[in-house]
mmCIF file of the N, C-alpha and C atoms, coordinates in Angstrom:
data_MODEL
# 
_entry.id   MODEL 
# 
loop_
_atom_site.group_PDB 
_atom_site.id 
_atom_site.type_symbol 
_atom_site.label_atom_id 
_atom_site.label_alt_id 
_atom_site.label_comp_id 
_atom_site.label_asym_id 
_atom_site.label_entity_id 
_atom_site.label_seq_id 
_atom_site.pdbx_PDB_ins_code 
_atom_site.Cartn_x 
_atom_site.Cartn_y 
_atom_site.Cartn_z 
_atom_site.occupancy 
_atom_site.B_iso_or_equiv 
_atom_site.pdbx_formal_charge 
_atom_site.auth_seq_id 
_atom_site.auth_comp_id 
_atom_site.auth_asym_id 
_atom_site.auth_atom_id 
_atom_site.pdbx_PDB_model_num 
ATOM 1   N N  . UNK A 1 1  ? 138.867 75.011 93.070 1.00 0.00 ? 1  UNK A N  1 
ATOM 2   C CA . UNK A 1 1  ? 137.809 74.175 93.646 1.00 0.00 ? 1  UNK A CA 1 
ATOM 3   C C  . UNK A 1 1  ? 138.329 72.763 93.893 1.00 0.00 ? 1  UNK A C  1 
ATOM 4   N N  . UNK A 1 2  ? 138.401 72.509 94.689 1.00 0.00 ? 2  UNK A N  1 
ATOM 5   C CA . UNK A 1 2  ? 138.717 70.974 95.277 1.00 0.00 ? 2  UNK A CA 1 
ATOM 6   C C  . UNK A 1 2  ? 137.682 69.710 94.853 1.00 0.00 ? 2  UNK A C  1 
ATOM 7   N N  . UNK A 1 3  ? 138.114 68.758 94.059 1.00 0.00 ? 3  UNK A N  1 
ATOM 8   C CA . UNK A 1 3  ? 137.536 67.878 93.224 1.00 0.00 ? 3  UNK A CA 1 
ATOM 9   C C  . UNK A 1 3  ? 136.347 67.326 93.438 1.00 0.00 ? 3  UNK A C  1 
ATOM 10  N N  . UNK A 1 4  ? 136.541 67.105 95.705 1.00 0.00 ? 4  UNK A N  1 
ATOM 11  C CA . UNK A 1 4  ? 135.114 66.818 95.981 1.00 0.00 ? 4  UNK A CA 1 
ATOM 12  C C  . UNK A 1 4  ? 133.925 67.701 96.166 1.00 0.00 ? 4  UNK A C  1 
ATOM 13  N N  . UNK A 1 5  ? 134.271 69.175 96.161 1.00 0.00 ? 5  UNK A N  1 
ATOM 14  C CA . UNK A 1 5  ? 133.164 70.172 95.931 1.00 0.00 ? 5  UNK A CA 1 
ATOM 15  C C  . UNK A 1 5  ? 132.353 70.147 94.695 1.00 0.00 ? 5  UNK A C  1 
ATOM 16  N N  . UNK A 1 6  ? 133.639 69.540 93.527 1.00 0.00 ? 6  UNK A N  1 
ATOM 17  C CA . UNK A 1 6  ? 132.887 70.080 92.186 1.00 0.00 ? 6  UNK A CA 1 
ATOM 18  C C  . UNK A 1 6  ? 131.894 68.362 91.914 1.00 0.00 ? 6  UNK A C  1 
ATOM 19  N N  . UNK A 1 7  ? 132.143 66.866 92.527 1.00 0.00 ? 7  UNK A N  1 
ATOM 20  C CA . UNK A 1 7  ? 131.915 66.185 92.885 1.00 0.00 ? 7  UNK A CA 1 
ATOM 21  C C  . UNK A 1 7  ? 130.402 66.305 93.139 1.00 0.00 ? 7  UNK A C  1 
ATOM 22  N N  . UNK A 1 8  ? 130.336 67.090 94.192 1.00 0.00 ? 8  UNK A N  1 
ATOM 23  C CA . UNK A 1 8  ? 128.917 67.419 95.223 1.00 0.00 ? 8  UNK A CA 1 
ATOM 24  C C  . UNK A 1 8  ? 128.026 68.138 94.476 1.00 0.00 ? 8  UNK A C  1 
ATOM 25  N N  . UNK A 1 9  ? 128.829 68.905 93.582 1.00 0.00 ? 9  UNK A N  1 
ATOM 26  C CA . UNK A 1 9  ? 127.709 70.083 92.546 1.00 0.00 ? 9  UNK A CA 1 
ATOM 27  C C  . UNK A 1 9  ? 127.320 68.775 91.430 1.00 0.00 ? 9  UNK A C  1 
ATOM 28  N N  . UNK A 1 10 ? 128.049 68.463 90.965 1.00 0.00 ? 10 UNK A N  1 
ATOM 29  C CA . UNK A 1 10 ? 127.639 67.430 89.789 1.00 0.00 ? 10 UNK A CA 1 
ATOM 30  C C  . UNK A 1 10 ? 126.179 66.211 90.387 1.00 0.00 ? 10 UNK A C  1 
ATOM 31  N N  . UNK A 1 11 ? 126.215 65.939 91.013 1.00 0.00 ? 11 UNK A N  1 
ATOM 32  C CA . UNK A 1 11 ? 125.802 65.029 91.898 1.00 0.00 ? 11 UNK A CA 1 
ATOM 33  C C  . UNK A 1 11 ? 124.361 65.938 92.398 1.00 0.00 ? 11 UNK A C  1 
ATOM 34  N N  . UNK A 1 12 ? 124.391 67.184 92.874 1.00 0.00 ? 12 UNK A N  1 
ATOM 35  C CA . UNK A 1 12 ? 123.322 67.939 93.240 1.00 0.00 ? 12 UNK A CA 1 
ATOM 36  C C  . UNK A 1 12 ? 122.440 68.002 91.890 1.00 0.00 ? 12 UNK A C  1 
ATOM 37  N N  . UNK A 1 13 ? 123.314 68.462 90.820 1.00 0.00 ? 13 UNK A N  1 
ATOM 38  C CA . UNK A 1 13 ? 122.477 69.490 89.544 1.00 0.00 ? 13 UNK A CA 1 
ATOM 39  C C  . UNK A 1 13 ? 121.744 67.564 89.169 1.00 0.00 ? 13 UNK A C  1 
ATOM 40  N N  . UNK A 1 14 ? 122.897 66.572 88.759 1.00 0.00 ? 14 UNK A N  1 
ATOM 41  C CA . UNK A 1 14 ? 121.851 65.488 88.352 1.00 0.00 ? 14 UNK A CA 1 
ATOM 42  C C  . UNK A 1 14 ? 120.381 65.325 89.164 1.00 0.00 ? 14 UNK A C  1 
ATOM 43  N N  . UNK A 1 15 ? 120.732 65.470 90.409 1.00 0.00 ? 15 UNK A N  1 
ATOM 44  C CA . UNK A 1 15 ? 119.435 65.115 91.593 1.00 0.00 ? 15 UNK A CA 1 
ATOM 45  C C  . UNK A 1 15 ? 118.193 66.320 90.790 1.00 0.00 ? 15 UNK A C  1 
ATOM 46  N N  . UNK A 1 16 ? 118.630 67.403 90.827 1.00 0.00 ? 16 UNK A N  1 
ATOM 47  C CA . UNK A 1 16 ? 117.558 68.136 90.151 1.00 0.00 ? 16 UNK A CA 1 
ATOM 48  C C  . UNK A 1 16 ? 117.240 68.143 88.748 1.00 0.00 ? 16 UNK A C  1 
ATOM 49  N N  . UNK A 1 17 ? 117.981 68.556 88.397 1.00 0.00 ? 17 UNK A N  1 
ATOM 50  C CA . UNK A 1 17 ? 117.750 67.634 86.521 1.00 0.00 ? 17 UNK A CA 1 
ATOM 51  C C  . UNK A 1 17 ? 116.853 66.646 86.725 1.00 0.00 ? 17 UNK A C  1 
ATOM 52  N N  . UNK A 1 18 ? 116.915 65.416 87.173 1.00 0.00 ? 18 UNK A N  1 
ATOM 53  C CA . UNK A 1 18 ? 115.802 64.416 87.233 1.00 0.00 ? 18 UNK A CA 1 
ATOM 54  C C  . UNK A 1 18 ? 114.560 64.666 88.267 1.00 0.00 ? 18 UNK A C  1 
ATOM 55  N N  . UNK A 1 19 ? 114.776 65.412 88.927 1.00 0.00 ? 19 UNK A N  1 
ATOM 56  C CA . UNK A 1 19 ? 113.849 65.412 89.456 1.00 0.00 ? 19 UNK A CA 1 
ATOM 57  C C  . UNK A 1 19 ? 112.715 66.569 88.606 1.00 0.00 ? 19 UNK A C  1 
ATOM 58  N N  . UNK A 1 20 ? 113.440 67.626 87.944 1.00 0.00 ? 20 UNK A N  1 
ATOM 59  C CA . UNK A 1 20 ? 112.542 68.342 87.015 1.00 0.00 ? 20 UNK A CA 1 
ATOM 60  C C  . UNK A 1 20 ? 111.819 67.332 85.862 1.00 0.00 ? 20 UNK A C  1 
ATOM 61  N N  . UNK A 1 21 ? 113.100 66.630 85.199 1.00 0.00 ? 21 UNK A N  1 
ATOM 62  C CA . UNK A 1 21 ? 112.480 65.311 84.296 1.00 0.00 ? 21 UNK A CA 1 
ATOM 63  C C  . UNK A 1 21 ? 111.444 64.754 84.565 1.00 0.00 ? 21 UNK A C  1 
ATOM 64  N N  . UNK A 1 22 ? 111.657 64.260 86.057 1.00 0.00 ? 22 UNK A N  1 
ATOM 65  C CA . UNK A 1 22 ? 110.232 63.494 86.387 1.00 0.00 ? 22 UNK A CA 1 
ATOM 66  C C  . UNK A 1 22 ? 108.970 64.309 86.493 1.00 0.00 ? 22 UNK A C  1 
ATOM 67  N N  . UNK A 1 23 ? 109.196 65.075 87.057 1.00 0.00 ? 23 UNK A N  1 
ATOM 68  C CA . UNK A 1 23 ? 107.574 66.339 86.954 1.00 0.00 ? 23 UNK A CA 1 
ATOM 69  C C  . UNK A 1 23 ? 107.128 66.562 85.531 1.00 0.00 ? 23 UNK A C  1 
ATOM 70  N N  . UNK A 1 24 ? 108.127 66.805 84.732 1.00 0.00 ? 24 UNK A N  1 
ATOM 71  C CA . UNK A 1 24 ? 107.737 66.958 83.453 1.00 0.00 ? 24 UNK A CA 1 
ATOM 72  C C  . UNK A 1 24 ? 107.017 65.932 82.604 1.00 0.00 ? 24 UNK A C  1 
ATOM 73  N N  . UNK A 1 25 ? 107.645 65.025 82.904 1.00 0.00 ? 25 UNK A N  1 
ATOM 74  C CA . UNK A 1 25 ? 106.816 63.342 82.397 1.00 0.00 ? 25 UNK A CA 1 
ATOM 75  C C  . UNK A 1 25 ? 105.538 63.105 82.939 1.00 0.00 ? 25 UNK A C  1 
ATOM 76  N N  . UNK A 1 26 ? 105.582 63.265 84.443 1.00 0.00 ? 26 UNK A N  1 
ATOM 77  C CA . UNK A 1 26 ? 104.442 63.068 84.651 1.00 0.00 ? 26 UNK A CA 1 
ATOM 78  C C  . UNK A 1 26 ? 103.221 63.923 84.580 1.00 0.00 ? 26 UNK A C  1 
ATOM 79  N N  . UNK A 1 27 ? 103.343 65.444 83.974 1.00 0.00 ? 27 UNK A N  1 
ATOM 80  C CA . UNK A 1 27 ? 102.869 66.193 83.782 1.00 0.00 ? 27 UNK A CA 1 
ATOM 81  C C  . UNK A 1 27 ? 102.032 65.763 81.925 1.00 0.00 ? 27 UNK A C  1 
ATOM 82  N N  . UNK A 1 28 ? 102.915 65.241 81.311 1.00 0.00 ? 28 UNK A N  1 
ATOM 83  C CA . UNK A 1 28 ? 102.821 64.841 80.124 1.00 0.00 ? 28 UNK A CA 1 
ATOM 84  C C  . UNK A 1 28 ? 101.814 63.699 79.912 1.00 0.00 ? 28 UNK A C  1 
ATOM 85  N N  . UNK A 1 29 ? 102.188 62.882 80.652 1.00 0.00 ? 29 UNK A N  1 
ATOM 86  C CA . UNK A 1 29 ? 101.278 61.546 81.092 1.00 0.00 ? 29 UNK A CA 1 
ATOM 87  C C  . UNK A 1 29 ? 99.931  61.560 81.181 1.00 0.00 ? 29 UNK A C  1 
ATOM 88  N N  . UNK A 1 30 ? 99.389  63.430 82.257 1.00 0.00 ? 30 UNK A N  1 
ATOM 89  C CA . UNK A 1 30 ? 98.605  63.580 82.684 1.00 0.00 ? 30 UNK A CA 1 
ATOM 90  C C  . UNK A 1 30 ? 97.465  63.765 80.729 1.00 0.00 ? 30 UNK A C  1 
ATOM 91  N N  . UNK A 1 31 ? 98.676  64.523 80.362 1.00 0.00 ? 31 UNK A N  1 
ATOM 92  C CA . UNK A 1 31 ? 98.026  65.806 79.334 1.00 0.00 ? 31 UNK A CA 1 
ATOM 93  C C  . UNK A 1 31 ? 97.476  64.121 77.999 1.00 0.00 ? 31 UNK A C  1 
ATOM 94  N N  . UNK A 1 32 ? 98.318  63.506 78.279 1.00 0.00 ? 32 UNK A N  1 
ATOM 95  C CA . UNK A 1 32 ? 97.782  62.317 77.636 1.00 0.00 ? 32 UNK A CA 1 
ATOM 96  C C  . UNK A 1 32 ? 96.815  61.785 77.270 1.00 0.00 ? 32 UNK A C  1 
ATOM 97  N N  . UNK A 1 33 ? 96.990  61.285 78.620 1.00 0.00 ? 33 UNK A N  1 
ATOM 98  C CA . UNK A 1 33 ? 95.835  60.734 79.541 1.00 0.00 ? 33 UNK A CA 1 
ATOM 99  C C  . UNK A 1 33 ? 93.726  61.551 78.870 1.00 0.00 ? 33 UNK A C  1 
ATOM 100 N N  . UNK A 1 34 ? 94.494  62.840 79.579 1.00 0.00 ? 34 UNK A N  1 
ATOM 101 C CA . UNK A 1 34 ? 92.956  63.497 79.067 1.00 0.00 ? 34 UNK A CA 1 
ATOM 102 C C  . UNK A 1 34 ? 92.895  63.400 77.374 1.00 0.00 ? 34 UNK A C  1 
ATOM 103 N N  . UNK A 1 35 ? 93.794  63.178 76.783 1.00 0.00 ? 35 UNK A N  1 
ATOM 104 C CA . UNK A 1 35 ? 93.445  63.537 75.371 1.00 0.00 ? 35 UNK A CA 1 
ATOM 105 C C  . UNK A 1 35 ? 93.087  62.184 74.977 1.00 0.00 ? 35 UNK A C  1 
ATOM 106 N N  . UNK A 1 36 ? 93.519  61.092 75.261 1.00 0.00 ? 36 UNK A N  1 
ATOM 107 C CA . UNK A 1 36 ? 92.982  59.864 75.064 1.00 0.00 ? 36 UNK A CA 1 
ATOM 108 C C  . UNK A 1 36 ? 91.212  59.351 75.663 1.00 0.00 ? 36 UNK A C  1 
ATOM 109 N N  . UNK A 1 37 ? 91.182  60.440 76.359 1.00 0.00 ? 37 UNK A N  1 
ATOM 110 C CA . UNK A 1 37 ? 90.090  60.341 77.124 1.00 0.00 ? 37 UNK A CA 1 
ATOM 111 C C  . UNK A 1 37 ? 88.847  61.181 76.505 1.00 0.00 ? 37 UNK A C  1 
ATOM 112 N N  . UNK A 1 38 ? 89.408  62.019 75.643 1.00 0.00 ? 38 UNK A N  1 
ATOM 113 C CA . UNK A 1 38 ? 88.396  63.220 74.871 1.00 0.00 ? 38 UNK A CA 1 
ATOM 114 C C  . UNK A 1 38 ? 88.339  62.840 73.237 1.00 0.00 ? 38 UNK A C  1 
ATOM 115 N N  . UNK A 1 39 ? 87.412  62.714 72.831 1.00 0.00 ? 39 UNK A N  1 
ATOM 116 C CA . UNK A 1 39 ? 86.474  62.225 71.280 1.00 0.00 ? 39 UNK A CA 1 
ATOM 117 C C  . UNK A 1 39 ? 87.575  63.311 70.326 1.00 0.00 ? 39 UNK A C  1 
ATOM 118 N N  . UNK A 1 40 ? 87.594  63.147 69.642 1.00 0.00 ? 40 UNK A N  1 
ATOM 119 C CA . UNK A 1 40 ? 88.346  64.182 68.663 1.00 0.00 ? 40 UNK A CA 1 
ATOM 120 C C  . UNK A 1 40 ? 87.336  64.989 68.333 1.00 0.00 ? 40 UNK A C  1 
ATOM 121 N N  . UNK A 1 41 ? 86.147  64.940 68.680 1.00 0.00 ? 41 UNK A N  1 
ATOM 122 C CA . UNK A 1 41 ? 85.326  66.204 67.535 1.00 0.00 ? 41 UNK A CA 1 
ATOM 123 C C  . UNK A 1 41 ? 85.532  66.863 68.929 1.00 0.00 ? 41 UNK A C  1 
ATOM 124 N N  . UNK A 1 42 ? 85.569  66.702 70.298 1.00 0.00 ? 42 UNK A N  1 
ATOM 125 C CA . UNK A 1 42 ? 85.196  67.379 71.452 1.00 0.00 ? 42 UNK A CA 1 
ATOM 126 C C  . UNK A 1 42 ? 86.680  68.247 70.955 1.00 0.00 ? 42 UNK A C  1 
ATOM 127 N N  . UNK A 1 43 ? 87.720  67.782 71.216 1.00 0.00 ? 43 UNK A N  1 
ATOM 128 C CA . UNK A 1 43 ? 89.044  68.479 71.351 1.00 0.00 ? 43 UNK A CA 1 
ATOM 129 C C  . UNK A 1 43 ? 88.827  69.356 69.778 1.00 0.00 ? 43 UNK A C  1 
ATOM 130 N N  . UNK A 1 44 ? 88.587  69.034 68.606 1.00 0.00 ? 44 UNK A N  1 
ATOM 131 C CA . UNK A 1 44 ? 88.480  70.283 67.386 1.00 0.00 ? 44 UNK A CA 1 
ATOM 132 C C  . UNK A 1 44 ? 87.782  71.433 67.910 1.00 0.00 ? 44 UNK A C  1 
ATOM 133 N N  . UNK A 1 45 ? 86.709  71.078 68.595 1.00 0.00 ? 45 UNK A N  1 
ATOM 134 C CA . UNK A 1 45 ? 85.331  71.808 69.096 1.00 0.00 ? 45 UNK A CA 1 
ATOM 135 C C  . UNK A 1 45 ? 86.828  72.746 70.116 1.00 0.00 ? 45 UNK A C  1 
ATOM 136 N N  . UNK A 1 46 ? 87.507  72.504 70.425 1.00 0.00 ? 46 UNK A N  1 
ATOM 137 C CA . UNK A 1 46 ? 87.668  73.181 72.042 1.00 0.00 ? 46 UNK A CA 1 
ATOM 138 C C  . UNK A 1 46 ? 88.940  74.284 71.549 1.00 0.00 ? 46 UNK A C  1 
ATOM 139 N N  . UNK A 1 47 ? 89.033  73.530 70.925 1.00 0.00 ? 47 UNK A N  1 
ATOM 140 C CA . UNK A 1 47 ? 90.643  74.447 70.092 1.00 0.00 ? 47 UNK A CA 1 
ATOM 141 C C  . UNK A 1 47 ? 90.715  75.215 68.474 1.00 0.00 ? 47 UNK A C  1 
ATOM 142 N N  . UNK A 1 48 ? 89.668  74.931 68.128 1.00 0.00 ? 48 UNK A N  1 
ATOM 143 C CA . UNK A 1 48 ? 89.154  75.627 67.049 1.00 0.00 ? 48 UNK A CA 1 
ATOM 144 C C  . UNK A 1 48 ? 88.290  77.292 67.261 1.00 0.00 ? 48 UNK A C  1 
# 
């Protein structure tokens, strides 16, 4: 493999790696978000 192919793969997989990272965070953010937003007896009530 010629240095700038393996170059281009390294460079691709980071681009997706972060770009999964970021979905994931902001997915997290979301799940947050609602739990900061819900009473604790509501969330015992929902998962109990």
């Amino acid at each position: 493999l010629p240095s700038t192919n393996a170059v281009e793969l390294i460079k691709l997989f980071r681009g997706r790696v972060r770009s999964i990272l970021d979905v994931d965070y902001n997915a997290f953010k979301a799940i947050v978000a609602t739990w900061n937003q819900e009473s604790e007896k509501s969330f015992l009530r929902q998962w109990s």
